[in-house]
C-alpha positions as CSV (number, residue, x, y, z in Angstrom):
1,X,-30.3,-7.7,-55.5
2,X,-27.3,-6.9,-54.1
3,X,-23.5,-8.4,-54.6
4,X,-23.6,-10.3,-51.7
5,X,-27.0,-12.1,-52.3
6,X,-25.7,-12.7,-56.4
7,X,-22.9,-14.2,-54.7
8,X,-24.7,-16.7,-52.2
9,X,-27.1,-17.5,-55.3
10,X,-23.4,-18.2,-57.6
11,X,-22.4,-20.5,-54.8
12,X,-25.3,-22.5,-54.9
13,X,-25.9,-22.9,-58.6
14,X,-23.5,-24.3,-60.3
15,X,-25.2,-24.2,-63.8
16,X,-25.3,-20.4,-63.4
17,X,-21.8,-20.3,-61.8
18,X,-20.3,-22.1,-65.3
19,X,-22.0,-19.5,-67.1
20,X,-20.9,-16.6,-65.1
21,X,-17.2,-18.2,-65.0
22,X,-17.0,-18.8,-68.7
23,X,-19.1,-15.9,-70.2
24,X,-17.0,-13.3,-67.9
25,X,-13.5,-14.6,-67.6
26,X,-13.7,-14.1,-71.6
27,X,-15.1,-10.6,-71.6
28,X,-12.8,-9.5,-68.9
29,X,-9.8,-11.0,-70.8
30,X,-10.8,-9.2,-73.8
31,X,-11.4,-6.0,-72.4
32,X,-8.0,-6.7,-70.6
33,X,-6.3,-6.6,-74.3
34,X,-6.9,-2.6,-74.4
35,X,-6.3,-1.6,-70.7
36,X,-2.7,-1.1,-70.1
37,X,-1.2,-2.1,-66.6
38,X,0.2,0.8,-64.3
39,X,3.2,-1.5,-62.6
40,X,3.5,0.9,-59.7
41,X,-0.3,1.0,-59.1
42,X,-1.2,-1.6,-56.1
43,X,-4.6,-3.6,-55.5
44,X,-5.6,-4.7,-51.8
45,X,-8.3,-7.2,-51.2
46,X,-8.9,-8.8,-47.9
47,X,-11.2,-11.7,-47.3
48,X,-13.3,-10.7,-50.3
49,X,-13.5,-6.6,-49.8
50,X,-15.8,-7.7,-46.8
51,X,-12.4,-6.0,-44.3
52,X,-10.0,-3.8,-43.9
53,X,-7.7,-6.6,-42.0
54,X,-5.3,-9.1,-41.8
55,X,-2.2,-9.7,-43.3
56,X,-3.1,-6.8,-46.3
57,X,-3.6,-4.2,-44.1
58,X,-0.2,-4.7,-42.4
59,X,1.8,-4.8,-45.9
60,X,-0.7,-1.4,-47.0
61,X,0.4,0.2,-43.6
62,X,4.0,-0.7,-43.9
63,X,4.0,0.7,-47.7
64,X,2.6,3.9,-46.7
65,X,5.1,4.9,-43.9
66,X,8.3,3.3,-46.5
67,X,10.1,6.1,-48.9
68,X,10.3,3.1,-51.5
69,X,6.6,3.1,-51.9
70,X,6.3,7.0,-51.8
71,X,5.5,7.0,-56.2
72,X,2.8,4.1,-55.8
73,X,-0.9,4.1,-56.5
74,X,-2.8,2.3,-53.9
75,X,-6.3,1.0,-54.2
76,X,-8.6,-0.2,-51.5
77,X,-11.7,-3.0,-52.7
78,X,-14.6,-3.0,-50.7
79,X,-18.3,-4.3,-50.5
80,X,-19.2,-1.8,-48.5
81,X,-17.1,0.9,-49.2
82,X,-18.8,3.7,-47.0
83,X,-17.9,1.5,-43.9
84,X,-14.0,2.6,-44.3
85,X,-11.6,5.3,-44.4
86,X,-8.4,4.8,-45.7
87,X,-5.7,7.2,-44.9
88,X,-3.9,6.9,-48.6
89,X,-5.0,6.2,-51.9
90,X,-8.3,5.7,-53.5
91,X,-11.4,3.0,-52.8
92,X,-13.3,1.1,-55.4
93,X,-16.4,-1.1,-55.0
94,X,-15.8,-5.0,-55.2
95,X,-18.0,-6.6,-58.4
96,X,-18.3,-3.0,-60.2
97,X,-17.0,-2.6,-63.8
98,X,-14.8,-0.1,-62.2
99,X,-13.2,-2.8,-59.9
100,X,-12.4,-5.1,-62.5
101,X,-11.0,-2.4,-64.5
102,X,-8.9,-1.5,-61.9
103,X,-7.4,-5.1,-60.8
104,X,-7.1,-5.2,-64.8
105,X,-5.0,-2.2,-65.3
106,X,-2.6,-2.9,-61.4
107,X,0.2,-4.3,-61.7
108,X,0.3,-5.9,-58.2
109,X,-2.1,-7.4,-56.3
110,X,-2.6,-8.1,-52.5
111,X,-5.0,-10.3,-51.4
112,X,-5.5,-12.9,-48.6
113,X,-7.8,-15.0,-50.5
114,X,-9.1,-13.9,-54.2
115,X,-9.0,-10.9,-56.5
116,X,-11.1,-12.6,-59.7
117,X,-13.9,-13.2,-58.1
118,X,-14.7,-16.7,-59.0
119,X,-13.3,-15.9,-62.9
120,X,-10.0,-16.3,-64.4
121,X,-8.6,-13.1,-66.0
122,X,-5.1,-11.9,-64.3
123,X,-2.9,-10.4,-66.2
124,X,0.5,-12.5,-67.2
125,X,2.5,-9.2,-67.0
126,X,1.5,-8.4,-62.9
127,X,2.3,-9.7,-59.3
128,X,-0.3,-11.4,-57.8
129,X,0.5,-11.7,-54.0
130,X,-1.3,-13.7,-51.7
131,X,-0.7,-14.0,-47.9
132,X,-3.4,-16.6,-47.1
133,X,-5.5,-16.2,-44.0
134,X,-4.8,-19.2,-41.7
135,X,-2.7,-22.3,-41.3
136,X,-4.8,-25.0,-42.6
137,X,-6.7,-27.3,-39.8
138,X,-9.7,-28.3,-41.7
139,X,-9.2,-29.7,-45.1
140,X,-9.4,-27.8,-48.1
141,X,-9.2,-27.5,-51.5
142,X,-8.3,-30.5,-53.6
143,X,-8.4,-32.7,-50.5
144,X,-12.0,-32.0,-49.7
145,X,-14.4,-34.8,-50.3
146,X,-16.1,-34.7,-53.3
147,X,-19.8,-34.3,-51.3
148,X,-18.2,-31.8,-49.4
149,X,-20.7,-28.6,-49.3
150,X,-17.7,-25.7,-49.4
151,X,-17.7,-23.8,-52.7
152,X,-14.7,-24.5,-55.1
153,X,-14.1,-22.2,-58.0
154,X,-13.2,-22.9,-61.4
155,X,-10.5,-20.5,-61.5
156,X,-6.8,-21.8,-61.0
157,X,-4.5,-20.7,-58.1
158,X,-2.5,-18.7,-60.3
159,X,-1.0,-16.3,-57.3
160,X,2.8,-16.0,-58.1
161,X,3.7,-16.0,-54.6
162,X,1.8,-17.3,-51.2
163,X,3.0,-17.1,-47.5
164,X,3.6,-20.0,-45.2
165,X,4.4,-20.3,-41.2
166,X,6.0,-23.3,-41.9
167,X,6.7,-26.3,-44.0
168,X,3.6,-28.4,-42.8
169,X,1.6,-25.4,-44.2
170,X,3.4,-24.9,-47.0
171,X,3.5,-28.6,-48.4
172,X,-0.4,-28.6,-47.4
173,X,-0.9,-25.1,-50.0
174,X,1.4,-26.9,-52.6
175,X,-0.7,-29.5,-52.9
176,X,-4.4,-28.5,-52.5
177,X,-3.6,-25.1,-54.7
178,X,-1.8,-27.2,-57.2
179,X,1.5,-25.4,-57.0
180,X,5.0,-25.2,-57.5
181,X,6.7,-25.7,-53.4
182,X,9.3,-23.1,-54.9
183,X,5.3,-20.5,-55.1
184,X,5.1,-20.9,-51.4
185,X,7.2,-18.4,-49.2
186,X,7.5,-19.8,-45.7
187,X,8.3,-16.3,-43.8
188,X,5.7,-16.1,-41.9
189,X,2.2,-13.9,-41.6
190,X,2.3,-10.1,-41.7
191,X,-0.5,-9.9,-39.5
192,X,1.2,-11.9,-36.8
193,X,4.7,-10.0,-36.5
194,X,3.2,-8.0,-33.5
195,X,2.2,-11.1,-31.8
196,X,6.2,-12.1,-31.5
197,X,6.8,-8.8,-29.0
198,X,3.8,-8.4,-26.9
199,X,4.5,-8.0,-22.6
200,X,2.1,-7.4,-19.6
201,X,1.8,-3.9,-20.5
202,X,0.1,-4.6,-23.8
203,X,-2.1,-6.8,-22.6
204,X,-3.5,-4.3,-20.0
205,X,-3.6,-1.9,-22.4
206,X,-5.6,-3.7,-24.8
207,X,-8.0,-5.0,-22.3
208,X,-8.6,-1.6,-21.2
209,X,-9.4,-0.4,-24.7
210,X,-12.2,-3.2,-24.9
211,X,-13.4,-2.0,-21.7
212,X,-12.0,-4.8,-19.4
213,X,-11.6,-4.6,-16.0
214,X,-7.5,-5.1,-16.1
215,X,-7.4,-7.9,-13.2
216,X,-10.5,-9.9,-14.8
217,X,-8.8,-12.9,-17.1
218,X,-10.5,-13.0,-20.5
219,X,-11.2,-16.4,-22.6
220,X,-11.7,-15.6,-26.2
221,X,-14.5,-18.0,-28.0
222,X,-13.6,-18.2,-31.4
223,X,-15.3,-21.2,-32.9
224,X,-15.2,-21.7,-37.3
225,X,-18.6,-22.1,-39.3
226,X,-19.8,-25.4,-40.1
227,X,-20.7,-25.4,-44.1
228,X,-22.9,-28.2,-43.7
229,X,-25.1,-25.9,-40.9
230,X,-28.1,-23.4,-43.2
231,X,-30.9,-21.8,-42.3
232,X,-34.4,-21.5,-44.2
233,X,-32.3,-18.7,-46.7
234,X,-29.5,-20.8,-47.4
235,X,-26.8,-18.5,-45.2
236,X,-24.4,-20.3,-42.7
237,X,-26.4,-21.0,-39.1
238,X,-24.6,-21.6,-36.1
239,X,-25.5,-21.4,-32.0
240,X,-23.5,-21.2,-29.0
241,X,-23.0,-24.6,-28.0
242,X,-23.2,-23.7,-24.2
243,X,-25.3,-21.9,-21.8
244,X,-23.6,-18.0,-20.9
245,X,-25.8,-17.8,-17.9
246,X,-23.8,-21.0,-16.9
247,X,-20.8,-20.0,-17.7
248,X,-21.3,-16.4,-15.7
249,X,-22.4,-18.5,-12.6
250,X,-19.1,-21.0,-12.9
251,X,-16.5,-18.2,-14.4
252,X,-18.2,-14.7,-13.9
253,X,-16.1,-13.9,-10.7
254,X,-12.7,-14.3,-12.5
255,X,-13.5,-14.3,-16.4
256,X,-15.2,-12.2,-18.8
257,X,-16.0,-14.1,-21.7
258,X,-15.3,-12.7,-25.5
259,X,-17.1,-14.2,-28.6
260,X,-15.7,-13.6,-32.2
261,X,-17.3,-16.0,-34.3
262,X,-16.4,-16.5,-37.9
263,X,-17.9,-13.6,-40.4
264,X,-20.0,-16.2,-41.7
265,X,-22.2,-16.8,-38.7
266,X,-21.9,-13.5,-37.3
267,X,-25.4,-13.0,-38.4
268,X,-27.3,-16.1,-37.0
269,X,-26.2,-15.5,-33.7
270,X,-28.1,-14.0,-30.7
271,X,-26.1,-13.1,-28.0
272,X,-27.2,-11.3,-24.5
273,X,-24.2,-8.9,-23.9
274,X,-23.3,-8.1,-20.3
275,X,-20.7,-7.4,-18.4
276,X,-19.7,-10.8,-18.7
277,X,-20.0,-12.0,-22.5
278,X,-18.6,-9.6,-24.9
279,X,-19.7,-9.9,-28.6
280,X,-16.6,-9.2,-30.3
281,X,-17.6,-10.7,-33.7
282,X,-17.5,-7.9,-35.5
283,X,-14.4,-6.0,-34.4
284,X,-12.1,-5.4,-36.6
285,X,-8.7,-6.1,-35.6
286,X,-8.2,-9.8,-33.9
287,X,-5.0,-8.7,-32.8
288,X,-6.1,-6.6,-30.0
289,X,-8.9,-9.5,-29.2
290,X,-6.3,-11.8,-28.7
291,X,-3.3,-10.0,-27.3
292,X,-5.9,-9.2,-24.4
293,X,-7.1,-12.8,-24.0
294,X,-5.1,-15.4,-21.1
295,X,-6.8,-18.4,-22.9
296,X,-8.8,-19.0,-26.4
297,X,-11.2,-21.4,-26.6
298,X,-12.2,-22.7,-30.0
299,X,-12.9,-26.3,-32.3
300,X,-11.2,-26.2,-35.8
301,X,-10.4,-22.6,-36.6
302,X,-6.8,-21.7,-37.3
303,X,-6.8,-19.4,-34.7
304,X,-5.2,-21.6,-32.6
305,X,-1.9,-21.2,-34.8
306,X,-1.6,-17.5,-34.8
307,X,-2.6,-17.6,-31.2
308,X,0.0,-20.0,-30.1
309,X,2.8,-17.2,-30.6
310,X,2.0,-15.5,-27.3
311,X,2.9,-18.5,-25.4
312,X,-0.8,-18.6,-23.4
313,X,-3.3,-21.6,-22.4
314,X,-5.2,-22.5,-25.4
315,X,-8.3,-25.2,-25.2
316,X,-10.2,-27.6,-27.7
317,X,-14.1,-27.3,-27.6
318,X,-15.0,-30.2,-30.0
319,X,-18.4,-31.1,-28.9
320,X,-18.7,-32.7,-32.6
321,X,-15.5,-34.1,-33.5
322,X,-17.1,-36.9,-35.3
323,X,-19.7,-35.2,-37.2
324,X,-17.2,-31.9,-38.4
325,X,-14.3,-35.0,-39.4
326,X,-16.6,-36.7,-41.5
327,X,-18.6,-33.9,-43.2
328,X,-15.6,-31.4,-43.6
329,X,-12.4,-33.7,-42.7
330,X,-9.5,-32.4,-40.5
331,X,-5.4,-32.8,-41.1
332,X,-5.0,-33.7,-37.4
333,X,-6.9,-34.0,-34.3
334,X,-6.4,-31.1,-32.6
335,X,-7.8,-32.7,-29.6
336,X,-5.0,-35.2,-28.9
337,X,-2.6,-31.9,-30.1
338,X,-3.7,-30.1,-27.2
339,X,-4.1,-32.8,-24.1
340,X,-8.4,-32.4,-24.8
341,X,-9.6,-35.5,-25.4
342,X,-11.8,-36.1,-22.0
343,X,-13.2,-32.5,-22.6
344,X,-16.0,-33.8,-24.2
345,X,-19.2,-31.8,-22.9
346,X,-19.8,-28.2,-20.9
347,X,-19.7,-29.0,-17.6
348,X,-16.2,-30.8,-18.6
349,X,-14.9,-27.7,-20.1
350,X,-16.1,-25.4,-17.1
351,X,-14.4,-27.6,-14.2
352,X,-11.1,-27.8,-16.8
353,X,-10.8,-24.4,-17.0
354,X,-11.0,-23.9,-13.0
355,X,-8.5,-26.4,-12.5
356,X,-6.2,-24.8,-15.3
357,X,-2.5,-25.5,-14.9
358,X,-1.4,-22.8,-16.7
359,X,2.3,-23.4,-16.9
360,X,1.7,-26.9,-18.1
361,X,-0.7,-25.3,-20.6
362,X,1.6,-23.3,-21.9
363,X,4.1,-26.0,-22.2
364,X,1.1,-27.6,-24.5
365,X,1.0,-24.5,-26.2
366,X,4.7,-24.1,-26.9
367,X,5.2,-27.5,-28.8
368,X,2.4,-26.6,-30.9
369,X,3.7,-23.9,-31.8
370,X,7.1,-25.2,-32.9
371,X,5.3,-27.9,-34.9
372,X,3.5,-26.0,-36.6
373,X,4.8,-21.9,-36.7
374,X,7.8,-21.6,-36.9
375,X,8.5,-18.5,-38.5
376,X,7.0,-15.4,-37.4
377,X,8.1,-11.9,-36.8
378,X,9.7,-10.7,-39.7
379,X,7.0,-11.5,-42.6
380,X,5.8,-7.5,-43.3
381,X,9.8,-6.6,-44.1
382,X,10.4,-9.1,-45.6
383,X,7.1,-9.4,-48.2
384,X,7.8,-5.4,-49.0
385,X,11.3,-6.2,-49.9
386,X,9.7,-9.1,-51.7
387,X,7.6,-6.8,-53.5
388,X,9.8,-3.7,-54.0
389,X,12.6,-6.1,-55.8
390,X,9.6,-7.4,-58.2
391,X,8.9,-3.8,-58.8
392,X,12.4,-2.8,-59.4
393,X,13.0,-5.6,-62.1
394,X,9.9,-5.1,-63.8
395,X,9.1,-1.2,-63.9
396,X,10.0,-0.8,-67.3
């Protein structure tokens, strides 16, 4: 059995999840009594070791081209770790003894959601960094329903520092993660500061490295998971909830359409590729996806946020607004948000996206933005210089 399938089985047991939290967090913590920490030696973890992405990635690639960072250790987590290549520093595999020696013995850690795994054993003597991965949309944590079907951990949000695009976000974190407003840093996401600068150039240039005809228009599909959705082995299940050969007929002329769905359904989908559809699912960097994309189409995936810093057309598909608010629970409706409301089935969608006003769209787009981001551009400089002061008044 491998770590991913011990992990689904955790998830779903919660007898032998209180057994794995309290029997490990204790031998970890003990062993953690003889390992000394390495201040200068640095711990990445994105979304679980499942990517080399996001915000992480930008802060490792920023450290590695910075003099500052020239003495320091760095160390890659993966599940897979023969899937990457890292240009600097050294790779362990996530769940291994060697892992959790290593995030025992670093004396900073980078993450965008968890380093302990589902146990509690950080060290009180390290920095523990965490950039988040989205602006919340869907409710989370503390403020999920108590039948709610998402996975909570036993382990406290003990990170001493978390980014924030804005207040809403960061009084949202405070709360749900039960900490101190003073914990969350509202600078911004690294991995959107090259969203803040991007022209017509770019655009071409990145729909030409996807192998997009440069004067087709591309809608990126982006739709979340649905917890509550599971197939006969337990995994998430999800299906697109419209016909492609429909959409070709409608859109085809104009459009190519680009699907990247959430990792967590990547695997129960089944879709026919052509010149059309793209399946962009598993792509690594959702920069490039979206920077070549003149609309995104999704439901309740913070996508939208990050998206709405390149000033483009962005569109609600809630076909089950009612079901997801009830069984999952939303902060807002995004629908009203962005002018949706009457887009309430496929052929709805299709003749709304033919009649786009795109300047008005925009517009849309533009006071969602300053709702809801507003700071962004500046968050990689500023969370080295974060980090690099911490360094500098705790080396010794």
């Amino acid at each position: 059995m491998n770590t991913r399938n011990i992990g689904s089985l955790l998830r779903t047991n919660k007898s032998l999840y209180n057994i794995y939290y309290y029997v490990g967090s204790f031998i970890l913590r003990l062993l953690g009594l003889f390992i000394p920490v390495k201040k200068n030696r640095i711990l990445f973890v994105s979304f679980g070791g499942l990517k080399y992405d996001d915000s992480p990635f930008e802060i490792y690639n920023a450290m590695i081209n910075d003099d500052r960072f020239t003495n320091f250790q760095f160390v890659w987590a993966f599940l897979n770790p023969e899937k990457f290549v890292i240009p600097k520093g050294s790779i362990v595999t996530v769940d291994t003894i060697r892992y959790f020696i290593t995030a025992l013995s670093s004396g900073i850690w980078i993450t965008n959601s968890s380093v302990e795994r589902g146990l509690s054993f950080r060290r009180k003597n390290g920095l523990y960094f965490n950039s988040w991965h989205g602006t919340p949309l869907k409710k989370m944590g503390s403020d999920l329903s108590f039948n709610n079907e998402s996975f909570t951990s036993k382990a406290s949000n003990n990170w001493d520092i978390q980014l924030a695009q804005s207040r809403y976000e960061a009084e949202i974190f405070s709360r749900v993660f039960n900490l101190s407003i003073d914990r969350l840093s509202v600078i911004g996401l690294p991995r959107n500061d090259k969203l803040t600068e991007v022209h017509e150039s770019d655009t071409i240039q990145k729909k030409k490295l996807l192998g997009i005809p440069p004067e087709k228009k591309v809608i990126l599909y982006a739709p979340t998971f649905r917890e509550y959705l599971k197939d006969d082995k337990n995994n998430s299940s999800f299906s697109i909830p419209f016909s492609i050969p429909k959409w070709e007929e409608k859109l085809g002329r104009d459009y190519v359409l680009i699907i990247r769905a959430h990792y967590d359904i990547v695997k129960s989908l089944q879709i026919p590729t052509s010149s059309f559809v793209l399946d962009y699912s598993n792509y690594e960097n959702l920069n490039d996806l979206m920077i070549a994309s003149d609309i995104l189409i999704s439901d309740y995936s913070s996508i939208f946020f990050d998206f709405s810093i390149l000033n483009r057309p962005m569109l609600c598909y809630a076909y089950d607004y009612d079901e997801y608010n009830s069984k999952r629970g939303l902060y807002f409706d995004i629908r009203k948000e962005l002018g949706m409301l009457d887009v309430v089935s496929e052929d709805s969608l299709i003749d709304y996206i033919l009649k786009l006003n795109v300047e008005k769209s925009i517009e849309i787009t533009k006071r969602f933005r300053d709702k809801y981001v507003t700071h962004y551009g500046s968050a990689t400089k500023e969370s080295l210089q974060y980090i690099y002061n911490w360094y500098k008044n705790n080396e010794k």
